[in-house]
BADODO-232475 format. One record per residue (C-alpha): residue number from 1; residue in three letters; x, y, z. Coordinates in Angstrom, 1 decimal. Example, Ala and Ser with C-alpha at 12.3 -4.5 7.8 and 13.67 -1.06 7.14 Angstrom:
BEGIN
1 | ALA | 12.3 | -4.5 | 7.8
2 | SER | 13.7 | -1.1 | 7.1
//
This chain:
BEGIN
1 | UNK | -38.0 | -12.3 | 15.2
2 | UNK | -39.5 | -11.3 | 12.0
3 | UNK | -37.9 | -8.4 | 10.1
4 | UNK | -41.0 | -7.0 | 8.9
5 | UNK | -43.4 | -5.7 | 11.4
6 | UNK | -46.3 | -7.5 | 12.3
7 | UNK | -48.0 | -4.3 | 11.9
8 | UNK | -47.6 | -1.1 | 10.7
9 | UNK | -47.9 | 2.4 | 13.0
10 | UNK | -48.2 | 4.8 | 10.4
11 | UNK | -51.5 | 3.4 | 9.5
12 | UNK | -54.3 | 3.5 | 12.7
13 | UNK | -51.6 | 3.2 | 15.3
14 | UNK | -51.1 | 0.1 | 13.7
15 | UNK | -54.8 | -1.7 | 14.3
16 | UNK | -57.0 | -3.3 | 12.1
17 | UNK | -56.5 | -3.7 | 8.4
18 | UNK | -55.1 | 0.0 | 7.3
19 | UNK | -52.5 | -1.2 | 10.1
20 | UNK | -51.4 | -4.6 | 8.3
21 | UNK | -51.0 | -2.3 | 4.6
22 | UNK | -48.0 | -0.5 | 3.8
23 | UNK | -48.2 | 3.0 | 1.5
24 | UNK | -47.0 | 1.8 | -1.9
25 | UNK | -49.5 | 1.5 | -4.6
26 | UNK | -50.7 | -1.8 | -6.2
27 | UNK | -48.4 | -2.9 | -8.8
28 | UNK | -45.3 | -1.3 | -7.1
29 | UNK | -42.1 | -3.0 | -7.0
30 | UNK | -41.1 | -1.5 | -3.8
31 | UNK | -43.4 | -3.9 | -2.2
32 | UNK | -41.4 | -7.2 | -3.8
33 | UNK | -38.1 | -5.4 | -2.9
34 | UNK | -39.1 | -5.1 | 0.6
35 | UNK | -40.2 | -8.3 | 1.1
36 | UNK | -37.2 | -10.4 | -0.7
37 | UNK | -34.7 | -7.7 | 1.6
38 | UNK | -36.5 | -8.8 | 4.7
39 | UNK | -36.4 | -12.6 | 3.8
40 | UNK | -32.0 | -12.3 | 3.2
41 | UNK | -31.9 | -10.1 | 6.1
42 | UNK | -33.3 | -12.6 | 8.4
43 | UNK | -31.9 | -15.7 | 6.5
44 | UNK | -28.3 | -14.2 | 7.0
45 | UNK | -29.0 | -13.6 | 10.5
46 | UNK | -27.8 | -10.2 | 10.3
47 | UNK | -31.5 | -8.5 | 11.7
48 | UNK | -29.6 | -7.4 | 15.1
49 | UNK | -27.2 | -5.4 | 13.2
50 | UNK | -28.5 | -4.1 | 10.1
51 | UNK | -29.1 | -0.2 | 9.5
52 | UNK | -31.3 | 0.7 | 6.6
53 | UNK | -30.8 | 4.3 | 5.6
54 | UNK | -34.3 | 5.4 | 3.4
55 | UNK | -34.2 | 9.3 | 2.5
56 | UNK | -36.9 | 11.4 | 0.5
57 | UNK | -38.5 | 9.1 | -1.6
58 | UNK | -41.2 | 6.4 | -2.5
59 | UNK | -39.7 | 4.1 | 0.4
60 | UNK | -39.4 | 7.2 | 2.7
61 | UNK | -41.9 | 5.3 | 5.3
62 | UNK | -39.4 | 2.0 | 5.1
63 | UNK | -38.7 | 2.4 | 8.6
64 | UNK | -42.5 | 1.6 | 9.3
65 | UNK | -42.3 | -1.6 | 7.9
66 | UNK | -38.3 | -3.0 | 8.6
67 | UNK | -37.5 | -3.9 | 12.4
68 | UNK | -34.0 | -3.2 | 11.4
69 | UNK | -31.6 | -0.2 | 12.7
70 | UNK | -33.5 | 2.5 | 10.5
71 | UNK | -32.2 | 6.4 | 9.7
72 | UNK | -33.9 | 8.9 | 7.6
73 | UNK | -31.6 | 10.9 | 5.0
74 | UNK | -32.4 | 14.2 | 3.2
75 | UNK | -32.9 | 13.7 | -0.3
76 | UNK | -29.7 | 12.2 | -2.1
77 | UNK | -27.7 | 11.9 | 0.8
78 | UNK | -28.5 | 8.1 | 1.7
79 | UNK | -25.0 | 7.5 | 0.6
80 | UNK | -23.5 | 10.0 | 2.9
81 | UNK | -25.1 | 9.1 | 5.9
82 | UNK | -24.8 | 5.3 | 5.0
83 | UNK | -20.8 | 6.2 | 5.2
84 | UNK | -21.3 | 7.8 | 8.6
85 | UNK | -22.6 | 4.2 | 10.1
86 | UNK | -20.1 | 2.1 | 8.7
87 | UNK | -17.6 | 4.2 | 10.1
88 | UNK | -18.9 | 4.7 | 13.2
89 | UNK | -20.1 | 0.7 | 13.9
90 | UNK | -17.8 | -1.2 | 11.3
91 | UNK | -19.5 | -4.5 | 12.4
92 | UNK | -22.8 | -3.2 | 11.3
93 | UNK | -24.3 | -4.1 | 7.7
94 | UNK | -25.5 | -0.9 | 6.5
95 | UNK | -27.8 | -0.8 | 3.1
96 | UNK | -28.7 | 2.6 | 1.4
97 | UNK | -32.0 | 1.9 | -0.2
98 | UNK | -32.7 | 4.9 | -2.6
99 | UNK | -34.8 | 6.0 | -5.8
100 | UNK | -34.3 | 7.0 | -9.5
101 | UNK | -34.7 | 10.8 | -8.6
102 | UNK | -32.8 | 10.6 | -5.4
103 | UNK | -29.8 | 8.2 | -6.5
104 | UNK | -29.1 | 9.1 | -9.9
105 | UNK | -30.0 | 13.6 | -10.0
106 | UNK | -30.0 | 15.2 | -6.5
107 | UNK | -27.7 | 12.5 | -5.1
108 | UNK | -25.3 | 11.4 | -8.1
109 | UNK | -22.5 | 13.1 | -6.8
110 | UNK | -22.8 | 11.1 | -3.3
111 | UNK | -23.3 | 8.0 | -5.2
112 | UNK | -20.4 | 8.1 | -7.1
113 | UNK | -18.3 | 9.3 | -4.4
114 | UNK | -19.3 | 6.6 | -2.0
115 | UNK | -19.6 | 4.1 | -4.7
116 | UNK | -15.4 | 4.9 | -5.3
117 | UNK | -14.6 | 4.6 | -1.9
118 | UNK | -15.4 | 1.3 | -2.2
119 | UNK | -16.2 | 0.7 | 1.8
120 | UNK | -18.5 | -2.7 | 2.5
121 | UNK | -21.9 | -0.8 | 2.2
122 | UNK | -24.9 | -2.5 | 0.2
123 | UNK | -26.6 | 0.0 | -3.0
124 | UNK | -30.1 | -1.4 | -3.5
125 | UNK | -31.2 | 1.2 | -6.5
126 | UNK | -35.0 | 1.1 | -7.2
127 | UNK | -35.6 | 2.4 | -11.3
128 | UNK | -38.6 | 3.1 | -12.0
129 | UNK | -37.9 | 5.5 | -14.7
130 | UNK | -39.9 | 8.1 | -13.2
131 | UNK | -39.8 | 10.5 | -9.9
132 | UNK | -42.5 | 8.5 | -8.0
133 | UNK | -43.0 | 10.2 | -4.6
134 | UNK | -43.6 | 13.7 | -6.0
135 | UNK | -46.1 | 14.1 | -9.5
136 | UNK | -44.4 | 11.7 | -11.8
137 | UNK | -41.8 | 14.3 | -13.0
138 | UNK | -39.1 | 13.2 | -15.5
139 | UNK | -36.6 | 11.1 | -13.7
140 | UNK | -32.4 | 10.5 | -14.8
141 | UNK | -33.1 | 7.5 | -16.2
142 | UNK | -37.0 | 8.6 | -18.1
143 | UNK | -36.9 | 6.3 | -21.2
144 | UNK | -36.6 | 8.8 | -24.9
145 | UNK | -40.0 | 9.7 | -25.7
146 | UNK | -42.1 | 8.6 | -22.3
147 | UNK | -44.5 | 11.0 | -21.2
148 | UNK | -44.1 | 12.5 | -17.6
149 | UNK | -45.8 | 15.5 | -16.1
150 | UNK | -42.8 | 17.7 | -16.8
151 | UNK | -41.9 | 16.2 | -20.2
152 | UNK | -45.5 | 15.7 | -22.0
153 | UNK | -44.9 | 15.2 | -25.0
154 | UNK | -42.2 | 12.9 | -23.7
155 | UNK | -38.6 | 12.8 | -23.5
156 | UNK | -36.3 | 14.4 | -26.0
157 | UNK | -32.5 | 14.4 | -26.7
158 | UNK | -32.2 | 17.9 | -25.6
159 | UNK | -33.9 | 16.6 | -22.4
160 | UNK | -30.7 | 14.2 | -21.9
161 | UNK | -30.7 | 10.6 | -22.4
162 | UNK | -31.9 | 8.0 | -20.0
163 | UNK | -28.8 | 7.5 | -17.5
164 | UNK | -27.0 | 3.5 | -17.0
165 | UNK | -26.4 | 3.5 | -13.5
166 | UNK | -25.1 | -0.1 | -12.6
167 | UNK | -22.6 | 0.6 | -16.3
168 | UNK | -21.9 | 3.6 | -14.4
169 | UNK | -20.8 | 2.3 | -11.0
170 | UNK | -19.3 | -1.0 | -12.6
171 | UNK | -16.5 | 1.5 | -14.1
172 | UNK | -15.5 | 2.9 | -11.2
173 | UNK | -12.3 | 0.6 | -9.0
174 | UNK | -14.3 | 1.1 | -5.7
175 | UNK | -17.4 | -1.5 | -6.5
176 | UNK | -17.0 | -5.0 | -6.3
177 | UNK | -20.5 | -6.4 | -7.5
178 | UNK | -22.9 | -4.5 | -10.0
179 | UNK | -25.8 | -6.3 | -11.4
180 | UNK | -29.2 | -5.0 | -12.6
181 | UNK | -31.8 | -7.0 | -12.1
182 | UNK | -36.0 | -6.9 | -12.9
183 | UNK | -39.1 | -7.9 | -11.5
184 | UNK | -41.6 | -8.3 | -14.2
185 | UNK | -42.2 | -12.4 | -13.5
186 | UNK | -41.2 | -15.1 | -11.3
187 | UNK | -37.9 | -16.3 | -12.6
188 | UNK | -36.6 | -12.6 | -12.3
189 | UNK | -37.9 | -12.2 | -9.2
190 | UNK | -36.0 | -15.2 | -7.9
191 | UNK | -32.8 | -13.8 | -10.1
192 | UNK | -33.3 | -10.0 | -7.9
193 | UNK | -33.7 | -12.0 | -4.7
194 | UNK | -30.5 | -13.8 | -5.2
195 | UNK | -28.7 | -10.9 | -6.3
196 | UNK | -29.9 | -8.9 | -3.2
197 | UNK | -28.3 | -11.7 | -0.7
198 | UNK | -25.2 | -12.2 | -2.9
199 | UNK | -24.7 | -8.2 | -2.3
200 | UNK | -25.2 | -8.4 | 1.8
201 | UNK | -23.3 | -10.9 | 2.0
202 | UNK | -20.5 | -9.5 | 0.5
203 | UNK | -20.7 | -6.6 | 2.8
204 | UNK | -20.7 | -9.1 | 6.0
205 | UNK | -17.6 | -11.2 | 4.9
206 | UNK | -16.0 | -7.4 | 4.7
207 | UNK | -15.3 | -7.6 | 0.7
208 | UNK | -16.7 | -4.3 | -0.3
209 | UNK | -19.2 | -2.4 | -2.0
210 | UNK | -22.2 | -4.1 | -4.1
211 | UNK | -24.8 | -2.2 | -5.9
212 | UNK | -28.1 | -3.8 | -7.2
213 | UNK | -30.3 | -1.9 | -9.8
214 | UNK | -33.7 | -3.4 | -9.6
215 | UNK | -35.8 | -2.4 | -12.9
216 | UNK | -39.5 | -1.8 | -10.8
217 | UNK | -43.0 | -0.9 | -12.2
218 | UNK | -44.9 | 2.1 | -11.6
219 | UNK | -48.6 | 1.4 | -12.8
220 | UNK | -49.7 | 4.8 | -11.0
221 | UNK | -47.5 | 7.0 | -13.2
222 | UNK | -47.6 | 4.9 | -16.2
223 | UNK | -51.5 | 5.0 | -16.1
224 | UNK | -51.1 | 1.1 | -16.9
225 | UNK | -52.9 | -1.7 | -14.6
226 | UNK | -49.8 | -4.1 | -12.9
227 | UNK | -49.9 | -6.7 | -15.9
228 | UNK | -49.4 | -3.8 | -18.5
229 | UNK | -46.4 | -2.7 | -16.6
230 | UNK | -44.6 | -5.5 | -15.8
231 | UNK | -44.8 | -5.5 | -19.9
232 | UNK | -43.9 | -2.5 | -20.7
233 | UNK | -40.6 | -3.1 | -17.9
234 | UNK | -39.6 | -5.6 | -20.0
235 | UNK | -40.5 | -4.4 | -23.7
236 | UNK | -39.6 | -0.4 | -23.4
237 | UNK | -37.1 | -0.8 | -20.0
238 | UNK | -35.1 | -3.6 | -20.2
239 | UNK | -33.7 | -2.7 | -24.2
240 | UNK | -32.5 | 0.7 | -22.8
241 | UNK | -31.4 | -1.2 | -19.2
242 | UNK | -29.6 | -5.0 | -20.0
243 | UNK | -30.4 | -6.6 | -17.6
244 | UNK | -27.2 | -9.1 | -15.9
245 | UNK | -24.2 | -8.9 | -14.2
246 | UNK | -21.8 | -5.7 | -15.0
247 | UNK | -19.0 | -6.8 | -12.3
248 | UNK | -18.3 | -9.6 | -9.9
249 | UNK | -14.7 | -9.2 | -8.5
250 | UNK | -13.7 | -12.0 | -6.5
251 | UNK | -11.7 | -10.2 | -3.7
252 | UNK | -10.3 | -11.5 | 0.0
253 | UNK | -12.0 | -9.5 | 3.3
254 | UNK | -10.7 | -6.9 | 4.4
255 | UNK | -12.5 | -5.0 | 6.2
256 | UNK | -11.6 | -4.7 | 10.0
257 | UNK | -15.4 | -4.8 | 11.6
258 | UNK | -13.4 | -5.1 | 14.9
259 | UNK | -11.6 | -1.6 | 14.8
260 | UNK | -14.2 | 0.9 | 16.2
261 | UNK | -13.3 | 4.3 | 16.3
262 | UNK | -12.9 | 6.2 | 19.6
263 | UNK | -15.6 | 8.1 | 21.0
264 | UNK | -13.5 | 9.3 | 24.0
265 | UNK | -14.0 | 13.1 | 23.9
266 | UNK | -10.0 | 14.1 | 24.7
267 | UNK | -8.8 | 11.9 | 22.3
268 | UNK | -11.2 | 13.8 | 19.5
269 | UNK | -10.3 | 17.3 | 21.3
270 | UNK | -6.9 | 16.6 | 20.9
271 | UNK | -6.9 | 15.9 | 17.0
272 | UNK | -8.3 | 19.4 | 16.6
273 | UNK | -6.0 | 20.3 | 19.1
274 | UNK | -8.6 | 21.7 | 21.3
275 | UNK | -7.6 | 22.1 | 24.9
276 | UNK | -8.9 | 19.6 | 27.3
277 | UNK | -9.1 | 22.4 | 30.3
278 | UNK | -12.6 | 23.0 | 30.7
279 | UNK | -13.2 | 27.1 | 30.1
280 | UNK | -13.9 | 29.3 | 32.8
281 | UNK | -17.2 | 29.9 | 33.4
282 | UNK | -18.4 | 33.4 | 34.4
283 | UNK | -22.1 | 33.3 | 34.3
284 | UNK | -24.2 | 32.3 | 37.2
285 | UNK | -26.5 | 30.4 | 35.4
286 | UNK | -28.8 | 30.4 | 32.1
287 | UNK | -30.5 | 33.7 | 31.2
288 | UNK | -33.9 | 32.5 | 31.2
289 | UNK | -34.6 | 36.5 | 32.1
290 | UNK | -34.8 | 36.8 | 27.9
291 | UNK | -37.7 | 34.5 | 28.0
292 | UNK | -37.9 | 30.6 | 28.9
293 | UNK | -35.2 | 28.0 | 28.2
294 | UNK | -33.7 | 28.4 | 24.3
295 | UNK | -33.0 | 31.9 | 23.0
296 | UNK | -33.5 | 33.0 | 19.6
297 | UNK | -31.0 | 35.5 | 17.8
298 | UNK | -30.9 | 36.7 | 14.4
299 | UNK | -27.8 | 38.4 | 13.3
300 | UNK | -28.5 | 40.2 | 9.6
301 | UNK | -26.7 | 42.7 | 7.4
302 | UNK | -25.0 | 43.0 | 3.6
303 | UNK | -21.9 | 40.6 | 3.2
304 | UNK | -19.0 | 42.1 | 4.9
305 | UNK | -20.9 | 43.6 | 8.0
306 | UNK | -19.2 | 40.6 | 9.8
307 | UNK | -22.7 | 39.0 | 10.9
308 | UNK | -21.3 | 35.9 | 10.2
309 | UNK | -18.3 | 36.4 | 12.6
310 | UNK | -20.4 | 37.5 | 15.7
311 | UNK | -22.8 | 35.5 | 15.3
312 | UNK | -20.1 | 32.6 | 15.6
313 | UNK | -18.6 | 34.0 | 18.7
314 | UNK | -22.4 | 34.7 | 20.5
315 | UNK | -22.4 | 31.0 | 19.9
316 | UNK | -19.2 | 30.0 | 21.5
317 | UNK | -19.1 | 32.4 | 24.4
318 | UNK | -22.9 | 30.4 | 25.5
319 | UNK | -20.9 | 26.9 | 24.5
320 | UNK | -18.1 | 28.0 | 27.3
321 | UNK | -20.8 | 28.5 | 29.9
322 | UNK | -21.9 | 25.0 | 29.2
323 | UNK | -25.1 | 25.6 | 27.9
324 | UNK | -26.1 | 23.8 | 24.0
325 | UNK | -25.5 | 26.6 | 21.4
326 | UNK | -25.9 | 26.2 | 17.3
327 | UNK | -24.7 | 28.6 | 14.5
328 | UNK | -26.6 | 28.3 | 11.0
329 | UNK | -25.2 | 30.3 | 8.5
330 | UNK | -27.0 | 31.7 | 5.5
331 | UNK | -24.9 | 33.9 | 2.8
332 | UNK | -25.9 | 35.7 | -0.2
333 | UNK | -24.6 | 35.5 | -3.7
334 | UNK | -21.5 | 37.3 | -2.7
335 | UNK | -19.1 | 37.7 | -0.1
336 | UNK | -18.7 | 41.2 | -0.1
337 | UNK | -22.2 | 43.1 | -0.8
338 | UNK | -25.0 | 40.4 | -1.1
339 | UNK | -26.9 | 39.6 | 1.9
340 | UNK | -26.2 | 37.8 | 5.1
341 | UNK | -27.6 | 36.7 | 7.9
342 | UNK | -27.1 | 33.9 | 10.6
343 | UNK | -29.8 | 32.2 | 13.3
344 | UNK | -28.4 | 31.2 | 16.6
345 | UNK | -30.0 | 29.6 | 19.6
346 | UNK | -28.9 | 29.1 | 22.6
347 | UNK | -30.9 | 26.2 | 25.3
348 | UNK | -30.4 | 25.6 | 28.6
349 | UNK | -30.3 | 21.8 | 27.9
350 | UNK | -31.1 | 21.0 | 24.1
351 | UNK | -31.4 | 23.1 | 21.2
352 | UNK | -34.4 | 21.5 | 19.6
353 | UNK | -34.6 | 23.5 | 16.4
354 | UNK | -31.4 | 25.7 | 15.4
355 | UNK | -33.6 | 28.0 | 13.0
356 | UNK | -34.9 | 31.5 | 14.1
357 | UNK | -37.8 | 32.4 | 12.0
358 | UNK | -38.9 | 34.4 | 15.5
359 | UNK | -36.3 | 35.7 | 17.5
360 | UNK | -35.9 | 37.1 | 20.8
361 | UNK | -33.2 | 39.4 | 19.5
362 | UNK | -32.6 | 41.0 | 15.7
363 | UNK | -29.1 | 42.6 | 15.1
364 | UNK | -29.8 | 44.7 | 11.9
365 | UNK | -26.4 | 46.4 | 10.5
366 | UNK | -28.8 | 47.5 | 7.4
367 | UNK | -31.8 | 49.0 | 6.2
368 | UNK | -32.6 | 45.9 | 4.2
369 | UNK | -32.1 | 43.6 | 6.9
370 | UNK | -33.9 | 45.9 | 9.0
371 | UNK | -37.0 | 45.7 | 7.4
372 | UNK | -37.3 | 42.4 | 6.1
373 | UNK | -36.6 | 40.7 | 9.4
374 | UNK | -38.0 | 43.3 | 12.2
375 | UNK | -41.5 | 41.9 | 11.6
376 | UNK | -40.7 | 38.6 | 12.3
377 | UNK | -39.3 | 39.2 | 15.8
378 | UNK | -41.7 | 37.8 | 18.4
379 | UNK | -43.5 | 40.3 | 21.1
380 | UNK | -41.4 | 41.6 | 23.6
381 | UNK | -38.2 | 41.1 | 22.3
382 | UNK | -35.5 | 43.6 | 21.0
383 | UNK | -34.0 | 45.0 | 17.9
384 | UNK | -30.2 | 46.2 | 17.8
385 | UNK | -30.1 | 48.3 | 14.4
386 | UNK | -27.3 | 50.6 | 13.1
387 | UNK | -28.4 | 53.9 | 13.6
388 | UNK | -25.8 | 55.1 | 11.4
389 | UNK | -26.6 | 54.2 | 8.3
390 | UNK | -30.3 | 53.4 | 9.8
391 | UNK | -31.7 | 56.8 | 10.2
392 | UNK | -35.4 | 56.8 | 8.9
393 | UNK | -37.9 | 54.1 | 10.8
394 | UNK | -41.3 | 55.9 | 9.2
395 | UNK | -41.3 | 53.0 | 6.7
396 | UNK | -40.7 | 50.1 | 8.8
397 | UNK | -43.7 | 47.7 | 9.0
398 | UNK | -46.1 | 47.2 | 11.4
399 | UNK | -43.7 | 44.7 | 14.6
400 | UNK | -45.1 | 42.7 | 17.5
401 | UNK | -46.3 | 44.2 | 20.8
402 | UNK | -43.8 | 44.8 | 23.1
403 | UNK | -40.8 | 45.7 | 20.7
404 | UNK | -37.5 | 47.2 | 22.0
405 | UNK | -36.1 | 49.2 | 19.4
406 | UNK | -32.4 | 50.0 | 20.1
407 | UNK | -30.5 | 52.2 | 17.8
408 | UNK | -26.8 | 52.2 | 17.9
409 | UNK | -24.1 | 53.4 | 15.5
410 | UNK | -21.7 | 50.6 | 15.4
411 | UNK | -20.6 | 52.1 | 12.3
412 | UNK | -19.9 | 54.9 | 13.7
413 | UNK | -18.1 | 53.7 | 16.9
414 | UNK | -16.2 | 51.0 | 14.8
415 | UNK | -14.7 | 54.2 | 12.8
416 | UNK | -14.0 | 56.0 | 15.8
417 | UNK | -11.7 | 53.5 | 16.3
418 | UNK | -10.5 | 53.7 | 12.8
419 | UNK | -11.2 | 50.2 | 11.7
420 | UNK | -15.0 | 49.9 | 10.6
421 | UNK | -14.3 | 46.3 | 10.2
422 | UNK | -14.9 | 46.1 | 14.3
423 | UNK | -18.5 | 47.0 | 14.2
424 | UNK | -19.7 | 43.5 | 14.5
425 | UNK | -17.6 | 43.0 | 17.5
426 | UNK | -19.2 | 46.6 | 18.7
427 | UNK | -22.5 | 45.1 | 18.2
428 | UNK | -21.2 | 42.0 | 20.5
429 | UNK | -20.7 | 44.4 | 23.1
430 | UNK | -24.3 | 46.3 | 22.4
431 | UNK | -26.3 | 42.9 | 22.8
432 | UNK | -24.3 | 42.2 | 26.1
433 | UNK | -25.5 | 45.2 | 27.2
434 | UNK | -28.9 | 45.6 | 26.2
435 | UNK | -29.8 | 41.3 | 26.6
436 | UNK | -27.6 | 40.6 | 29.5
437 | UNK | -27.4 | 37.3 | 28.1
438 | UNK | -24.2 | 36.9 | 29.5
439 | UNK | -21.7 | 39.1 | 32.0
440 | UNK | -19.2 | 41.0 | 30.2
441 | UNK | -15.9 | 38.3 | 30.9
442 | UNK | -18.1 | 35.7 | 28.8
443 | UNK | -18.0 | 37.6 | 25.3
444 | UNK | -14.1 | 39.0 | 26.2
445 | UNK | -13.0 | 35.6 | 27.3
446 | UNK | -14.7 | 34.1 | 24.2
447 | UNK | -13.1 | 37.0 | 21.8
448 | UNK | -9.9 | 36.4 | 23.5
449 | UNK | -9.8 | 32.8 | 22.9
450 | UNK | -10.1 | 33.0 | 19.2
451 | UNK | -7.3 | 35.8 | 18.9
452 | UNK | -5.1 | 34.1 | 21.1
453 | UNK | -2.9 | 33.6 | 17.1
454 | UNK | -3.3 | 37.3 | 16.6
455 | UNK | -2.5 | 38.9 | 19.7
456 | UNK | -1.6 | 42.0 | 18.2
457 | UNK | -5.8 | 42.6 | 17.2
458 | UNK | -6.9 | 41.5 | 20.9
459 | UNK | -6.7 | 45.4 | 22.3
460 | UNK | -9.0 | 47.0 | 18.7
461 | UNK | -11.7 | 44.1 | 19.6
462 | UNK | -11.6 | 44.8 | 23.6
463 | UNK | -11.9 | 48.9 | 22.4
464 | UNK | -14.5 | 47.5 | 19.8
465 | UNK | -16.9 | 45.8 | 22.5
466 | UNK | -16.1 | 48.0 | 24.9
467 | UNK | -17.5 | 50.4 | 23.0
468 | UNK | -20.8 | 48.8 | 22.2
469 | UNK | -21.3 | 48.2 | 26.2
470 | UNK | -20.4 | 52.0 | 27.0
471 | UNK | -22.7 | 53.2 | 24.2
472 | UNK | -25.8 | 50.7 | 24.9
473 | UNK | -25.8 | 51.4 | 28.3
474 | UNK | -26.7 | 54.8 | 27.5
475 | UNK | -29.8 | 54.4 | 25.9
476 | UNK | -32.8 | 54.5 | 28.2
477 | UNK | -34.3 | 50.9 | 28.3
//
């Protein structure tokens, strides 16, 4: 089976000629990269087990073109995620294929990292000297004095000089094979295709990590035909980028493709000492009375309100009734005083997306929060604000149709109970109450869980929620 697609999908669903072309422009390297890759892959016999990780990038469409095991990574974190399948499948061969920008800025510290841990993963580093994918912006490893469209007059020292990547890897214990090689004729083109199987096959006989810096043309951002390029690679690159072998260790195997890790869920609970006892559920099924089958929220206030902290346990307590429940987090410049907020969503089956750019339901414990985020909550659903410190709503913008505005002082309450740290947990108790997400046992059950170290706070959080419930119920509907 041939390793390379007979045609490509991203192109006219793959039919006529635009189907049989890849993306990169004439001239590129990538192209000649692919191609030699495709021909070691399938000459080492490795195709049914290789995973090629491509993240942001020139060669972010590789997995159109490689019938291989293929995973997208954000920018820079190729590395990262390239550690995650090794781990995971030990016996697979697992190459993180990655850019100038991408390797060497965004992801340098995930490339050194990785490179250090030394684990049988295979580096193939494209350098164009230039950021390809995105405007032609200066790039790590920009020669001095090359023109790019954020250095045009061209590079200067106080711009940084060009960075050595494969000098820089070949320092560190972990690699065992560094070598740069180049494209710019035939007998370096055979030189890169060597050096390309020479690095998977270390990873398959388990001797470690290999890293291969190919020096590639770029005639688009150059503004130079292929011919000129493939020059100016070897006239202006290769002075600043020796070409050759930086380090060859000769080492035994010794990596155990054989010992898979255990995806058994007790033995994973147990080394977070989770319980295994499933919780008690007390809902009678999914609240799809808030509107269909995945539930926005949007819990907002300044650093401190403790938005954070119930927005974590409205997660949990939906994650005990066995429904799919995700937490994203988003904190301001400071811990105490900047703002905060946190998105959770809570499906019946899947949470397809965990942000909330349009909730169902908007906790506001401020005025800021209050009116930056009110207008983004979708018709018909409900706002939960602080009426204590929340008193004028003249100035609030125009909302949605269908808007429950629900004002309740869980400052207030929370200092009635002489601890104003509590008011998050008394806006738990308000958003039972007004949502009816989930009965009353869930959120105590939930609360009571996470205390279970500090029983001596369990009876100020029941008075807290308590309170919200008692208080919410209140308010006419």
């Amino acid at each position: 089976m041939s390793v390379i697609y007979d045609h490509f999908e991203r192109h006219a669903h793959g039919e006529g000629l635009k189907g049989r072309t890849t993306h990169y422009c004439p001239g590129c390297g990538h192209g000649l990269v692919h191609r030699d890759l495709a021909e070691v892959i399938e000459t080492l016999g490795i195709q049914d087990r290789t995973i090629l990780v491509s993240p942001v990038g020139c060669s972010v469409f590789a997995y159109y073109y490689f019938d291989v095991g293929n995973t997208q990574a954000a920018h820079g974190r190729a590395p990262a995620v390239a550690i995650g399948h090794k781990r995971a499948n030990p016996n697979s061969i697992v190459i993180s294929y990655q850019g100038d920008g991408d390797l060497a800025s965004i992801g340098l510290a995930e490339t050194i990292s990785t490179a250090q841990m030394g684990i049988p993963i295979t580096v193939i580093f494209i350098n164009n000297a230039i950021y390809g994918m995105t405007g032609g912006q200066l790039a790590p490893t920009t020669l001095m004095g090359q023109k790019t469209t954020t250095s045009p007059e061209g590079r200067t020292q106080a711009m940084g000089m060009p960075l050595r990547m494969a000098e820089l890897i070949a320092q560190l214990d972990g690699p065992v094979y560094v070598e740069r090689v180049a494209l710019y004729d035939a007998k370096h083109r055979i030189k890169a295709k060597k050096a390309i199987e020479k690095a998977l096959r270390i990873q398959a006989e388990g001797r470690g990590y290999a890293f291969i810096e190919v020096l590639s043309e770029c005639p688009t951002h150059l503004k130079m035909s292929p011919e000129e390029t493939e020059k100016w690679v070897q006239e202006c690159m290769e002075p600043v980028f020796p070409l050759g072998v930086k380090k060859d260790l000769v080492v035994e195997p010794w990596w155990n493709a054989e010992q898979t890790p255990s995806f058994d869920p007790g033995k994973v609970l147990a080394l977070v000492g989770a319980s295994k006892d499933a919780p008690t559920r007390h809902a009678k099924g999914f609240p799809a009375h808030m509107g269909g089958q995945d539930i926005s929220f949007k819990l907002a206030g300044a650093g401190g309100d403790g938005a954070q902290t119930a927005a974590l346990l409205l997660a949990r307590a939906a994650i005990n009734e066995g429904f799919d429940a995700t937490n994203i987090p988003s904190y301001g410049p400071e811990s105490r005083g900047g703002t905060s907020y946190a998105d959770v969503h809570i499906a019946e089956t899947e949470v397809l997306n965990p942000g909330a750019p349009d909730p169902m339901v908007l906790v506001a414990f401020n005025a800021p929060s209050l009116m930056k985020f009110a207008p983004t909550v979708r018709k018909g659903g409900v706002i939960i604000y602080d009426s204590t410190v929340i008193e004028d709503l003249s100035k609030l913008p125009a909302l949605a149709p269908g808007i429950r505005m629900v004002g309740v002082p869980l400052t207030q309450l929370a200092l009635g109970l002489e601890r104003p740290m509590v008011k998050n947990i008394v806006a738990l108790g308000a958003i039972q109450s007004v949502t009816q997400a989930f009965p009353v046992e869930t959120f105590l059950s939930t609360i009571r869980t996470v205390l279970k170290d500090k029983p001596a706070l369990l009876p100020l959080n029941e008075a807290a929620f308590a309170a919200g419930v008692r208080h919410a119920a209140l308010i006419p509907a």
